[in-house]
N, CA, C and O atoms as a MOPAC input file, in Angstrom:
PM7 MOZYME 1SCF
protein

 N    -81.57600 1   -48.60700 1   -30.61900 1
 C    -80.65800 1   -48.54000 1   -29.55300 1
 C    -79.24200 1   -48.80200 1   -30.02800 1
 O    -78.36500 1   -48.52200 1   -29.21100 1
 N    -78.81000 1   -49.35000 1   -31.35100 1
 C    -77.86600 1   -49.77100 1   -31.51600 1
 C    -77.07900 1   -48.30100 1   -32.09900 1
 O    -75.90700 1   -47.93800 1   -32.00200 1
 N    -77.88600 1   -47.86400 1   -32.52900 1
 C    -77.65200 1   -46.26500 1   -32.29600 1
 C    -76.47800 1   -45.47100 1   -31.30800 1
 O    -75.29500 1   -45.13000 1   -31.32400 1
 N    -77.78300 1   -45.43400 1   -30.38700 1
 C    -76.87700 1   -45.12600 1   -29.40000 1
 C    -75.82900 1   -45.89500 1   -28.56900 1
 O    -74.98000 1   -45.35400 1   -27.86100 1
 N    -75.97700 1   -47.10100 1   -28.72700 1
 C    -74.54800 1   -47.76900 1   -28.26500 1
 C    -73.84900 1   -47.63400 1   -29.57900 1
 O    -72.68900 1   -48.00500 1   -29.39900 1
 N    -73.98900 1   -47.35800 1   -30.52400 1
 C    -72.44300 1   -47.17400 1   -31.50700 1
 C    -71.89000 1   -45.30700 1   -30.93500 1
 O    -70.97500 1   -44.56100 1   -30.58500 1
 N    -72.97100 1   -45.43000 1   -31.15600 1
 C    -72.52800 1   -43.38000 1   -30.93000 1
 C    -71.89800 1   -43.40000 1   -29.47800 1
 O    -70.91500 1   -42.66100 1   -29.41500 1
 N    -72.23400 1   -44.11700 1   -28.17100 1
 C    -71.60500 1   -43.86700 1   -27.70000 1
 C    -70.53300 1   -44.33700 1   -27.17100 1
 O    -70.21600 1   -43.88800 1   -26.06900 1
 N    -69.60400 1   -45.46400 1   -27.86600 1
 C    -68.87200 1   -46.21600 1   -28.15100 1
 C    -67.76800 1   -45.24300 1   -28.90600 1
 O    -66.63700 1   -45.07500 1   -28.44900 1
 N    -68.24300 1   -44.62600 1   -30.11500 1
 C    -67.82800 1   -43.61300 1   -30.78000 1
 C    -67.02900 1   -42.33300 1   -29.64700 1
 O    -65.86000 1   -42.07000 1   -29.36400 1
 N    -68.05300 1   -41.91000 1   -29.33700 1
 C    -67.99900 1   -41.11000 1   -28.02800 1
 C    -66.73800 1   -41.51200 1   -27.16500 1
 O    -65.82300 1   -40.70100 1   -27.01500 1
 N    -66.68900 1   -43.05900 1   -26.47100 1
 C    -65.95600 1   -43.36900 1   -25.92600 1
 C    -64.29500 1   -43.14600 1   -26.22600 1
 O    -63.35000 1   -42.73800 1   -25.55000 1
 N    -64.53200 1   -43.83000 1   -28.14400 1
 C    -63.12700 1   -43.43000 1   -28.40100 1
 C    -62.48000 1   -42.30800 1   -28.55000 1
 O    -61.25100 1   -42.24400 1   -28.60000 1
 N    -63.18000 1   -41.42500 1   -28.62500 1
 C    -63.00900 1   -39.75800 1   -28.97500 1
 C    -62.55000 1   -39.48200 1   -27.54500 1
 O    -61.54400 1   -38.79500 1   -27.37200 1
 N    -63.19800 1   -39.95500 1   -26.56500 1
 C    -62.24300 1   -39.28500 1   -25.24000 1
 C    -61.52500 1   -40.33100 1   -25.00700 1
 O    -60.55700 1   -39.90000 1   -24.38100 1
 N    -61.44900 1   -41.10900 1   -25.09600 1
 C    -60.02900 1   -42.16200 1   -25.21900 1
 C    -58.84000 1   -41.66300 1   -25.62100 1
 O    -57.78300 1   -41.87000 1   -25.02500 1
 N    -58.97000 1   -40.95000 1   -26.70200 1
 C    -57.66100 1   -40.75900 1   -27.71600 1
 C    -57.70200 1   -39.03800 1   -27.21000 1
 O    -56.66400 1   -38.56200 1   -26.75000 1
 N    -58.49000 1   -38.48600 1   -27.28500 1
 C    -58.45200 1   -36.66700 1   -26.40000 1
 C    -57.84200 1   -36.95200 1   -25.00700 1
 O    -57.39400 1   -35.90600 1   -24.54000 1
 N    -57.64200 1   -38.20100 1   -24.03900 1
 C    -57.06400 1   -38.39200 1   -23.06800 1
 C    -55.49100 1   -39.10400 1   -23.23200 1
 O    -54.54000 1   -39.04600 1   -22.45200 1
 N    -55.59700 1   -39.68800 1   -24.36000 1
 C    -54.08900 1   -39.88200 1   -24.77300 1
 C    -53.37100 1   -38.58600 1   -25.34800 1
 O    -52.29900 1   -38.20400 1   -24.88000 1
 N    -53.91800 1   -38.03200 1   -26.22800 1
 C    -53.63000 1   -36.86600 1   -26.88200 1
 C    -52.90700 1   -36.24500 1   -25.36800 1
 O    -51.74300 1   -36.48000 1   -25.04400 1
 N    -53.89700 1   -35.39900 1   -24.53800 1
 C    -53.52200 1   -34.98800 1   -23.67400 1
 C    -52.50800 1   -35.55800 1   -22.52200 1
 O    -51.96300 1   -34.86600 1   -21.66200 1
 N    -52.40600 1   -36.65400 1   -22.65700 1
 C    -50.81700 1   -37.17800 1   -21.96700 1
 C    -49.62900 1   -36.65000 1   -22.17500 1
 O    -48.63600 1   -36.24200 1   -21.57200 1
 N    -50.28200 1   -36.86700 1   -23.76400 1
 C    -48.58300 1   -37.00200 1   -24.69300 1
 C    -48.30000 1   -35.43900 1   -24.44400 1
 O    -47.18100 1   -35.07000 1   -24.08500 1
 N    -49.22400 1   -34.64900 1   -24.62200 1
 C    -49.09200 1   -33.26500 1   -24.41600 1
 C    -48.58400 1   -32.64400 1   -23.12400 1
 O    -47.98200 1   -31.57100 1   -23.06900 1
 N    -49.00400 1   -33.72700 1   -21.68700 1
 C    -48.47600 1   -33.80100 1   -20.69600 1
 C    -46.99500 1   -34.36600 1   -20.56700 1
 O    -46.26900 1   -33.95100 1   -19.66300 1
 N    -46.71100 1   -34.97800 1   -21.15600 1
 C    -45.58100 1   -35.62600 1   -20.92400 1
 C    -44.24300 1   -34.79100 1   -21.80500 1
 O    -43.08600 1   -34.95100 1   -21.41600 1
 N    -44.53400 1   -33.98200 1   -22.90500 1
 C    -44.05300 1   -32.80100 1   -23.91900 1
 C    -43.52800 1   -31.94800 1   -22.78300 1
 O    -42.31800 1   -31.81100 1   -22.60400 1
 N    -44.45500 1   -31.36900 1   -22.00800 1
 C    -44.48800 1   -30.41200 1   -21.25300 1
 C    -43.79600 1   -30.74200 1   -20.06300 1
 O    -43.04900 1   -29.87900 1   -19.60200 1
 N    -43.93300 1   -32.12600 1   -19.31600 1
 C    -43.03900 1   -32.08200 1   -18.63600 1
 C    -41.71800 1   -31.91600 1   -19.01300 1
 O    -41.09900 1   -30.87500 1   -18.79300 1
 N    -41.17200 1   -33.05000 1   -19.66200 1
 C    -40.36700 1   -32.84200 1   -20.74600 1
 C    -39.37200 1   -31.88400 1   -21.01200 1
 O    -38.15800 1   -31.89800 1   -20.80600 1
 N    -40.14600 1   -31.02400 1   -21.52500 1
 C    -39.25100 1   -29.87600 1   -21.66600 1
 C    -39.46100 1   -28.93100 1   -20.21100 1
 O    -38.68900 1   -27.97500 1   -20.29000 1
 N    -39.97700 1   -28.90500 1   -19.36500 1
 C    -39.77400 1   -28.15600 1   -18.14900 1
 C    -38.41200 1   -28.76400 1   -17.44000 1
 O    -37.51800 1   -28.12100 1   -16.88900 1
 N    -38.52100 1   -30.22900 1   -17.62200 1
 C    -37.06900 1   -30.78400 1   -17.03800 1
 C    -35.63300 1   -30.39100 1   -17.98800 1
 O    -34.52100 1   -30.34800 1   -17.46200 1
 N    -35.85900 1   -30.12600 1   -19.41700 1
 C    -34.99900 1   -29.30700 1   -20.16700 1
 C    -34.48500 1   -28.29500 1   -19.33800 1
 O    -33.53700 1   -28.41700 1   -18.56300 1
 N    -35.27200 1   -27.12300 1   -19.57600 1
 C    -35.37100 1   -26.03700 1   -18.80500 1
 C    -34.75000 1   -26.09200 1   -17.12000 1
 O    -33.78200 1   -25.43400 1   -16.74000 1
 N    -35.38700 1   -26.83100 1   -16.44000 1
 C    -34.70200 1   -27.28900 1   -15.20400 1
 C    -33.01900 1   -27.37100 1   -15.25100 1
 O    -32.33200 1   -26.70900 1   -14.47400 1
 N    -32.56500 1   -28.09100 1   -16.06000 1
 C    -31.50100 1   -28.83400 1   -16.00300 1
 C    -30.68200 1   -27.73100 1   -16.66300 1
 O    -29.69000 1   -27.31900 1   -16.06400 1
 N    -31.06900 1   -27.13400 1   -18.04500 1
 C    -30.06300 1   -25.67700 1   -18.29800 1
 C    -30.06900 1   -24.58000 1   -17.03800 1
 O    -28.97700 1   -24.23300 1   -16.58800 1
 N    -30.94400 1   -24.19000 1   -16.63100 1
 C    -31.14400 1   -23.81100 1   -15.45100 1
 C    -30.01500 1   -23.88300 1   -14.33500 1
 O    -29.19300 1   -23.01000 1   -14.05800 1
 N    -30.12600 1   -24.74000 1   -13.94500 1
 C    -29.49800 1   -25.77700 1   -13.11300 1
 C    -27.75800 1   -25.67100 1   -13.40100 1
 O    -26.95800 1   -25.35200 1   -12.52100 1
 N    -27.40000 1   -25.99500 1   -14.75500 1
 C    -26.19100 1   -25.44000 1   -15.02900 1
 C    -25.96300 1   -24.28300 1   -15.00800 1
 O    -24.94600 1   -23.97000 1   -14.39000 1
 N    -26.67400 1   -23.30400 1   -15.57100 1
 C    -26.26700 1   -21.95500 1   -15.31300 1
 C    -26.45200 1   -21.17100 1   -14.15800 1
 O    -26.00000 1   -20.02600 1   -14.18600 1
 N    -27.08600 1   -21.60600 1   -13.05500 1
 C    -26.77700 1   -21.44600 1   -11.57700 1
 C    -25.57100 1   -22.00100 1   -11.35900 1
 O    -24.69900 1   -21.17000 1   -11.10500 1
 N    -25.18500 1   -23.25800 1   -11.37200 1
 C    -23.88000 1   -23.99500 1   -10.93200 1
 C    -22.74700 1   -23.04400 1   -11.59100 1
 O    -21.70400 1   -22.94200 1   -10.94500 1
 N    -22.84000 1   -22.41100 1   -12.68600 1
 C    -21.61100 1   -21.61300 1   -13.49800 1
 C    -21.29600 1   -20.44100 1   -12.91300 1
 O    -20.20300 1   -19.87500 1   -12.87200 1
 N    -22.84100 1   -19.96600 1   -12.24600 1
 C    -22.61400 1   -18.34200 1   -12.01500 1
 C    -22.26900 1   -19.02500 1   -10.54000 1
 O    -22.55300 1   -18.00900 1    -9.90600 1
 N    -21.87700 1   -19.95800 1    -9.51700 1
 C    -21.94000 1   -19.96600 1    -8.31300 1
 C    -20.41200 1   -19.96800 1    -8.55300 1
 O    -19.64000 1   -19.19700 1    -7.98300 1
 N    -19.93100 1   -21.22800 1    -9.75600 1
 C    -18.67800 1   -21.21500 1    -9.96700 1
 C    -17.57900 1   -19.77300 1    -9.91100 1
 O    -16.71600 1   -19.41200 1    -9.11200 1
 N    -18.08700 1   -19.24700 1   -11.10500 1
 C    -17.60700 1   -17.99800 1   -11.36700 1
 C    -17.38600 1   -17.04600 1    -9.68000 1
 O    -16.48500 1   -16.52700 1    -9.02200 1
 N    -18.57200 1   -17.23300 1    -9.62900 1
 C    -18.88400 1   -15.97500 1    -7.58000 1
 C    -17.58200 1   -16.46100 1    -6.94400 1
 O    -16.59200 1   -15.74800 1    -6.77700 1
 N    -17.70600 1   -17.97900 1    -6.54700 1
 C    -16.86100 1   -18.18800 1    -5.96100 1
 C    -15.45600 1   -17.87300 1    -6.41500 1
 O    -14.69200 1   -17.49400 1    -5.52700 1
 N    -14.89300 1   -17.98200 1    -7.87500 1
 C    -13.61600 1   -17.24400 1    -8.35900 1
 C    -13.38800 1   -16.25100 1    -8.16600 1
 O    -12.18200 1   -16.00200 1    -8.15100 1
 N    -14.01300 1   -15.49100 1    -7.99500 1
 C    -14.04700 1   -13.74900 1    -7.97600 1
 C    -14.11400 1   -13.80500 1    -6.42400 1
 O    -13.45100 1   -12.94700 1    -5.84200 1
 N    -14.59600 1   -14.41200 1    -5.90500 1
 C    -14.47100 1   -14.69200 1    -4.09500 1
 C    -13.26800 1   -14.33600 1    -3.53100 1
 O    -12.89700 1   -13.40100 1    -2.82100 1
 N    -12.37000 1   -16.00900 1    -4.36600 1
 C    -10.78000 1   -16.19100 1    -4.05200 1
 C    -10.01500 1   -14.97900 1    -4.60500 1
 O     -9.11800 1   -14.59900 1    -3.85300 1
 N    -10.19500 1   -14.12700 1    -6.00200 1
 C     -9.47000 1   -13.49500 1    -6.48700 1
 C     -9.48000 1   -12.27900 1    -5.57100 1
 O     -8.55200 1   -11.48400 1    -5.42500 1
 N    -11.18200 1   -12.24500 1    -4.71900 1
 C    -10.90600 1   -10.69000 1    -3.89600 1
 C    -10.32000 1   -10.68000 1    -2.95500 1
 O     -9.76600 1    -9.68700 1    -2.48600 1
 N    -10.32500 1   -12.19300 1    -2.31800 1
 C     -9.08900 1   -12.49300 1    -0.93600 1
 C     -7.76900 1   -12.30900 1    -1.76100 1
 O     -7.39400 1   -11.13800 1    -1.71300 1
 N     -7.24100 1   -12.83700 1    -2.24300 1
 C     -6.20200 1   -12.44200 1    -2.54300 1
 C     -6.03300 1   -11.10100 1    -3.09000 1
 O     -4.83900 1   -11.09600 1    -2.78900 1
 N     -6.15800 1   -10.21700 1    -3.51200 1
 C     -6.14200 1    -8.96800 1    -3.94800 1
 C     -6.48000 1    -8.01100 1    -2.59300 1
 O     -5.70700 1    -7.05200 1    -2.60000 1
 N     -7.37500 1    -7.97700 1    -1.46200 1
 C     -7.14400 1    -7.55700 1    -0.36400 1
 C     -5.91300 1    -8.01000 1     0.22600 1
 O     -5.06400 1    -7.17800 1     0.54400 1
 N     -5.70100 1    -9.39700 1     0.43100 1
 C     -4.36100 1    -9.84400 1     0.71900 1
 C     -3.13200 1    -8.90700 1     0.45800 1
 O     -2.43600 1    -8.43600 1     1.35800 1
 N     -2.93100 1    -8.67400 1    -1.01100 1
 C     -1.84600 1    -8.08600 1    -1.42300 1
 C     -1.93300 1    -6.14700 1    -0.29500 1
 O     -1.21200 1    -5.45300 1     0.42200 1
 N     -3.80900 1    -6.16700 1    -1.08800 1
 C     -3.10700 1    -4.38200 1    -0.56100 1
 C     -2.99900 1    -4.50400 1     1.13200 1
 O     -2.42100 1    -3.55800 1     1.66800 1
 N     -3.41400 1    -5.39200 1     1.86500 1
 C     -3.06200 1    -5.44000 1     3.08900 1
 C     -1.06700 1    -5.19200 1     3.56100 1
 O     -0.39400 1    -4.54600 1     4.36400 1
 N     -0.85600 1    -6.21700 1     2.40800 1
 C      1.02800 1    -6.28600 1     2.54700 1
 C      1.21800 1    -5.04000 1     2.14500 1
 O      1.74400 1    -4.33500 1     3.00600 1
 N      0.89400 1    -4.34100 1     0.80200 1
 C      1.05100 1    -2.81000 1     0.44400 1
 C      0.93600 1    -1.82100 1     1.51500 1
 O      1.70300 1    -0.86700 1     1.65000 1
 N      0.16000 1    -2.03300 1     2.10300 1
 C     -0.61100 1    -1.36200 1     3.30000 1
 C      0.56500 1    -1.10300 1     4.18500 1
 O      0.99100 1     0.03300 1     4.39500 1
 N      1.19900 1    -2.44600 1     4.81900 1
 C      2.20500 1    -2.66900 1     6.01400 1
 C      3.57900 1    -2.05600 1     4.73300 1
 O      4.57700 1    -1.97600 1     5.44900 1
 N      3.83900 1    -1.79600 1     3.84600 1
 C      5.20000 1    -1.49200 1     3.42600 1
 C      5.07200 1    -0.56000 1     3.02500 1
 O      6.13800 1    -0.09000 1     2.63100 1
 N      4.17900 1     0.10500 1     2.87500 1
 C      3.63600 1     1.89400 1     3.10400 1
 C      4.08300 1     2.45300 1     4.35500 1
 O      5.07400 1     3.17300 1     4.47300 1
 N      3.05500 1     1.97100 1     5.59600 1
 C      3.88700 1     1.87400 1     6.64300 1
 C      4.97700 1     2.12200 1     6.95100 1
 O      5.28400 1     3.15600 1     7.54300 1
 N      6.02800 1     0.94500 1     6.50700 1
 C      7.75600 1     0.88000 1     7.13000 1
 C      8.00100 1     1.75800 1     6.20500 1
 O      8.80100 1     2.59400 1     6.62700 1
 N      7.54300 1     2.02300 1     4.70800 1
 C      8.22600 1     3.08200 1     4.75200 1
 C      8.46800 1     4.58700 1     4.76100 1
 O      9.35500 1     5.26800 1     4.24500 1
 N      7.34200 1     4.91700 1     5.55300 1
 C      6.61600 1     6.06100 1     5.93800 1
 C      7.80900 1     6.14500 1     7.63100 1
 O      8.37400 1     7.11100 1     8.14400 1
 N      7.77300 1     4.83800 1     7.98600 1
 C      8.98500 1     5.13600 1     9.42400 1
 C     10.35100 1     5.03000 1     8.58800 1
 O     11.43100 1     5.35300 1     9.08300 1
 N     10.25700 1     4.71200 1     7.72100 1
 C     11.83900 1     4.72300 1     7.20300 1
 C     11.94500 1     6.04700 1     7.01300 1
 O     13.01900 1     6.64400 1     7.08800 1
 N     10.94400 1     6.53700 1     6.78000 1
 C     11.47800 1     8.22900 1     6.40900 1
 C     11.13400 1     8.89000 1     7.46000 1
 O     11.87400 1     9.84100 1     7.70900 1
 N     10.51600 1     8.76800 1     7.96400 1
 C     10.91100 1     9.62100 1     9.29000 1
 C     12.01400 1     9.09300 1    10.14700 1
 O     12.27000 1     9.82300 1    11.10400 1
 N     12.51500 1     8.33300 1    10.07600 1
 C     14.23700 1     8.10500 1    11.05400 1
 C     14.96200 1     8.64000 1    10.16300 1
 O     15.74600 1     9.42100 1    10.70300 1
 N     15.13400 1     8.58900 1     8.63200 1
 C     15.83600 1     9.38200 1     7.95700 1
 C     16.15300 1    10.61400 1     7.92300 1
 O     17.22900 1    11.20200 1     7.82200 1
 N     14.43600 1    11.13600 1     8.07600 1
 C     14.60900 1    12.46800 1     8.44800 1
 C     15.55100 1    13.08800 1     9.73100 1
 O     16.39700 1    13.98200 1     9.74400 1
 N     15.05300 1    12.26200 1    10.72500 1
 C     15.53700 1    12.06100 1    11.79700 1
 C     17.05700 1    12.64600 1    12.23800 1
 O     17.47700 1    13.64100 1    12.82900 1
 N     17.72600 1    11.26400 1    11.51100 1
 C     18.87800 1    11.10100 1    11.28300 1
 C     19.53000 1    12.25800 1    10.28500 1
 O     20.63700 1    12.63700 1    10.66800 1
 N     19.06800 1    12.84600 1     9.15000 1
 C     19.47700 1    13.78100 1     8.91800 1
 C     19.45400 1    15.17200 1     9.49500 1
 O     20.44900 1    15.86800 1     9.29600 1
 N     18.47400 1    15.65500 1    10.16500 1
 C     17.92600 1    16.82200 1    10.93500 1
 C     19.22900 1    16.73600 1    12.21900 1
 O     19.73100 1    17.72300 1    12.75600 1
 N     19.57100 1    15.32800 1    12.49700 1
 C     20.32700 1    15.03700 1    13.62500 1
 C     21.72900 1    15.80000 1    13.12600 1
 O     22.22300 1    16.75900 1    13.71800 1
 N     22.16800 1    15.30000 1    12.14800 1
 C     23.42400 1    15.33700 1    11.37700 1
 C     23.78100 1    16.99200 1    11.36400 1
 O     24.68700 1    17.58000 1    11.95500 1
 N     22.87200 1    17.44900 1    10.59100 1
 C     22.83500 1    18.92500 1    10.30400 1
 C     23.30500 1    19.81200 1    11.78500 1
 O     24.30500 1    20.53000 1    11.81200 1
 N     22.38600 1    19.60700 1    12.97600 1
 C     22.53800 1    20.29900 1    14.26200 1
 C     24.04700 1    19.73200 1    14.56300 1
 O     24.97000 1    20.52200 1    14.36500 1
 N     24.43400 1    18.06100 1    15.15200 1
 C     25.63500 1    18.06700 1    14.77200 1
 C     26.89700 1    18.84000 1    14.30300 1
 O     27.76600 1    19.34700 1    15.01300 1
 N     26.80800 1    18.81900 1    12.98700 1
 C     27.37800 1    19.98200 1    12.04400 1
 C     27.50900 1    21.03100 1    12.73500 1
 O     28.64900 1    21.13600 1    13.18600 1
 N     26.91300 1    21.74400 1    12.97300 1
 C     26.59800 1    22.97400 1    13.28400 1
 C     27.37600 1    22.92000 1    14.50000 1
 O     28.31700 1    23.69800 1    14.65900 1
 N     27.04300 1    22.02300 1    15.41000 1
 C     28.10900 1    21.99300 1    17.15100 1
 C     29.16900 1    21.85600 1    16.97100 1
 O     29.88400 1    22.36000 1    17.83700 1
 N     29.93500 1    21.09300 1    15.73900 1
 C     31.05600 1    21.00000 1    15.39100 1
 C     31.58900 1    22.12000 1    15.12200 1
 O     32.48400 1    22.58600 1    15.82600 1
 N     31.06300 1    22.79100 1    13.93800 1
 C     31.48300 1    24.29600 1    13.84100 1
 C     32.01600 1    25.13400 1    14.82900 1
 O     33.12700 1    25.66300 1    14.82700 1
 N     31.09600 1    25.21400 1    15.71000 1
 C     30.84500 1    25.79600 1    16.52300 1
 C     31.99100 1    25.70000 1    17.11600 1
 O     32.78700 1    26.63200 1    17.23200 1
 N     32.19600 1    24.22900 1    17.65300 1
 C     32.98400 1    24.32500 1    19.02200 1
 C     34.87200 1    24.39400 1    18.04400 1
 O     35.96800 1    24.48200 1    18.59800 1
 N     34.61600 1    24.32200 1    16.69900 1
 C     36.28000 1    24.39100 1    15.88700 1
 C     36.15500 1    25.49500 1    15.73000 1
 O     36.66900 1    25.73500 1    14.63800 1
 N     35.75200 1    26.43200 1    16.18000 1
 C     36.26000 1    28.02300 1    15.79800 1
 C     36.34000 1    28.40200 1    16.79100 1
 O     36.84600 1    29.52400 1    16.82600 1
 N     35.93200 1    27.79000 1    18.19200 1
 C     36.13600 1    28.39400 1    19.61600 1
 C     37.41400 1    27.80000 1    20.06400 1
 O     38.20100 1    28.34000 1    20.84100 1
 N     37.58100 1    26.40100 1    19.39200 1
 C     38.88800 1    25.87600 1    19.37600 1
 C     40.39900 1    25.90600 1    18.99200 1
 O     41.48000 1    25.53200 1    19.44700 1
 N     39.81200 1    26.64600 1    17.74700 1
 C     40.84700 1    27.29700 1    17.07500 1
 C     41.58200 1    28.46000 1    17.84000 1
 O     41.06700 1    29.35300 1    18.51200 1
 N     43.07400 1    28.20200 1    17.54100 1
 C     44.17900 1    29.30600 1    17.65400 1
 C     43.67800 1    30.80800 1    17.15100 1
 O     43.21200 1    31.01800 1    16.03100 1
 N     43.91100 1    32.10900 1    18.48600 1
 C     43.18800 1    33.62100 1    17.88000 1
 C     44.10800 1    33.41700 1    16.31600 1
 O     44.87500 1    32.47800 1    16.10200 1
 N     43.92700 1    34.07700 1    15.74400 1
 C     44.39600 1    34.56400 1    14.53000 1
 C     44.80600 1    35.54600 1    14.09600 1
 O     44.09500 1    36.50900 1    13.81000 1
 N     46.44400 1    35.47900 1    13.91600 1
 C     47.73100 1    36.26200 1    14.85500 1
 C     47.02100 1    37.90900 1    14.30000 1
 O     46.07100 1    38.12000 1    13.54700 1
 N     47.60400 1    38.53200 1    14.76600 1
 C     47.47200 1    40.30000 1    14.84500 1
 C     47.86900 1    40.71200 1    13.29700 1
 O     48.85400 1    40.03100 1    13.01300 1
 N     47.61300 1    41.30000 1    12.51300 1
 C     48.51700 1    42.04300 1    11.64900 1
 C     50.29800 1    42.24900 1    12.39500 1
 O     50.42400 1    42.64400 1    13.55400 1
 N     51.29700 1    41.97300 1    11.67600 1
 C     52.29100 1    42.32600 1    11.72300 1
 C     52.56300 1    43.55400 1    11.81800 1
 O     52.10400 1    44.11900 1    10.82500 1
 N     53.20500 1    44.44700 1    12.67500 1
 C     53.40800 1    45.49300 1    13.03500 1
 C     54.71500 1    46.06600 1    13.18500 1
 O     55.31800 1    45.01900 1    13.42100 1
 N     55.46500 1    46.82300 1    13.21600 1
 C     57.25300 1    47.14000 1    13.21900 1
 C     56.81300 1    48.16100 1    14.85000 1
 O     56.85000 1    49.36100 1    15.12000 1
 N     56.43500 1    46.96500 1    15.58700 1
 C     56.29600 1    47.99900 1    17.31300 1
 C     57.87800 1    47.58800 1    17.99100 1
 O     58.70200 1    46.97400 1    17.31300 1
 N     58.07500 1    47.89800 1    19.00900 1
 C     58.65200 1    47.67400 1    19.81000 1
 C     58.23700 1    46.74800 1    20.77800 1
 O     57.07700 1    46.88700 1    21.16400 1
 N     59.07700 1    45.58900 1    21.40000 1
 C     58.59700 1    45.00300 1    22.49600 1
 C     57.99800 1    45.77900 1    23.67000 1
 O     58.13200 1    46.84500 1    24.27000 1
 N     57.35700 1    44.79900 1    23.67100 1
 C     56.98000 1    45.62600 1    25.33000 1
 C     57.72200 1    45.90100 1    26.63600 1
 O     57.66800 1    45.04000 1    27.51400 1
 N     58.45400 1    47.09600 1    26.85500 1
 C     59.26500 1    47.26000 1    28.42900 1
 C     58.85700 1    46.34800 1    29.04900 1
 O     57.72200 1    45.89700 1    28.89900 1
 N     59.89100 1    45.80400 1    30.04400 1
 C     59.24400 1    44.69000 1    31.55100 1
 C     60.52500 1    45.75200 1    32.90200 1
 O     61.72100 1    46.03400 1    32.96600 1
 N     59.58500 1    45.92300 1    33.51300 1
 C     60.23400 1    46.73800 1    34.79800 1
 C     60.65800 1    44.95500 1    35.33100 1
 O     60.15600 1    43.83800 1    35.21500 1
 N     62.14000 1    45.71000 1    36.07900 1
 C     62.57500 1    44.32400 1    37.20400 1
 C     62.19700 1    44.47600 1    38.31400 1
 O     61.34600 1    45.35700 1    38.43400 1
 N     62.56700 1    43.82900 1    39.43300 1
 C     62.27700 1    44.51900 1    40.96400 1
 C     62.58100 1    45.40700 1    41.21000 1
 O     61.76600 1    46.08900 1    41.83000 1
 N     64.28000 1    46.16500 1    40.82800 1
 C     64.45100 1    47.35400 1    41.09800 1
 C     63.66100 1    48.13100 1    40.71600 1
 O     63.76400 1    49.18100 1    41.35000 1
 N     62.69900 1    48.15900 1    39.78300 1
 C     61.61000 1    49.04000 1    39.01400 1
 C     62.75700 1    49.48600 1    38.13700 1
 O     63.24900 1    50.43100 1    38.75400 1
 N     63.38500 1    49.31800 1    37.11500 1
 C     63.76500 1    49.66300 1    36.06500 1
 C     63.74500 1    49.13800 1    34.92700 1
 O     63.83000 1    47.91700 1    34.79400 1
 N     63.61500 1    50.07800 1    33.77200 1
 C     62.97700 1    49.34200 1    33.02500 1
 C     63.80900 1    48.48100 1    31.97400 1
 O     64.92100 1    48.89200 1    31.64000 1
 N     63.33400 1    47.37000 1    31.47700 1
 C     64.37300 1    46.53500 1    31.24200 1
 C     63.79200 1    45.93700 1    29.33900 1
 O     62.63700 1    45.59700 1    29.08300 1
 N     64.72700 1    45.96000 1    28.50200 1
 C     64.42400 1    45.13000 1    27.29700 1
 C     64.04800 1    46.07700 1    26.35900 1
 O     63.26900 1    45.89700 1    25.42300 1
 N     64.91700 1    47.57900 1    26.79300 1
 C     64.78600 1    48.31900 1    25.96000 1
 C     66.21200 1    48.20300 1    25.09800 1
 O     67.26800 1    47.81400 1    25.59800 1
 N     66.04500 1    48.60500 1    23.73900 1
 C     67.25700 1    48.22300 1    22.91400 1
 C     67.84700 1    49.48000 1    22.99700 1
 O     67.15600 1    50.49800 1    23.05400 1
 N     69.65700 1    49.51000 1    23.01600 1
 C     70.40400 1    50.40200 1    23.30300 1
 C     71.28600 1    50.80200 1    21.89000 1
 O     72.09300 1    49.89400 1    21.69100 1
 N     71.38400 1    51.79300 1    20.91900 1
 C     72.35900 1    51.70100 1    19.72200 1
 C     73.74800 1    51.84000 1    20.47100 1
 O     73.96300 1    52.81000 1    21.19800 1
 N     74.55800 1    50.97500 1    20.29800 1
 C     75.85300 1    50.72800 1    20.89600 1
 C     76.64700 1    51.23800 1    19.98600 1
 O     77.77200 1    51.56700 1    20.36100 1
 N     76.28700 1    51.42400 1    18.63700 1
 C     77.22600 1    51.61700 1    17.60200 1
 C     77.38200 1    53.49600 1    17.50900 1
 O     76.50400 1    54.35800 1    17.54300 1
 N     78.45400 1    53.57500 1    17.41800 1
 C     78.70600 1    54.79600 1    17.14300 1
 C     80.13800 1    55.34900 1    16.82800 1
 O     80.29600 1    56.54200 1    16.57200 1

């Protein structure tokens, strides 16, 4: 019998130490899963970091083309009052013309070697005709 109480004494220590063994092997493994966890863990926190930068950078960058947006705008009306204002100018012009040549003095006759024109008086005779006196 002493047999079998050594053998299984023997026995005993063999899963004694196969149950320590397997701790340590447990505890390895946790171990490095909490490694893993924790790089993990940072490189979520980096890429949330980063998201969120690129977040702020897209508000602001909509921001801007929003202002681009509105000064496109004004100056899309700036040019059309320009236009405006020039199209105005031109017709203007043109009425001016217009009304300085209707304004203007006729623009005398060619010079001619005529005679005045007779004027009858009341008597009906005719008057302002030139007489050669010389003779």
């Amino acid at each position: 019998m002493a047999t079998i109480s050594s053998l299984s004494g023997a026995q005993s220590a063999a899963q004694s130490g196969l149950r320590q063994l397997r701790l340590q092997q447990a505890k390895r493994d946790a171990e490095q899963a909490e490694q893993i966890a924790r790089a993990l863990q940072a490189q979520a926190q980096s890429a949330q970091q980063h998201a969120t930068e690129a977040m702020e950078r897209a508000r602001a960058i909509t921001s801007q083309s929003d202002q681009a947006q509105a000064t496109a705008g004004q100056a899309r009306q700036g040019l059309a009052a320009v236009s405006t204002v020039v199209r105005m100018q031109n017709q203007l012009s043109g009425v001016v013309t217009q009304v300085t040549e209707r304004m203007a003095p006729p623009k005398p006759a060619p010079a001619t070697k005529s005679s005045p024109t007779p004027v009858v008086n009341t008597e009906g005779q005719v008057t302002g005709a030139v007489v050669n006196t010389t003779a």
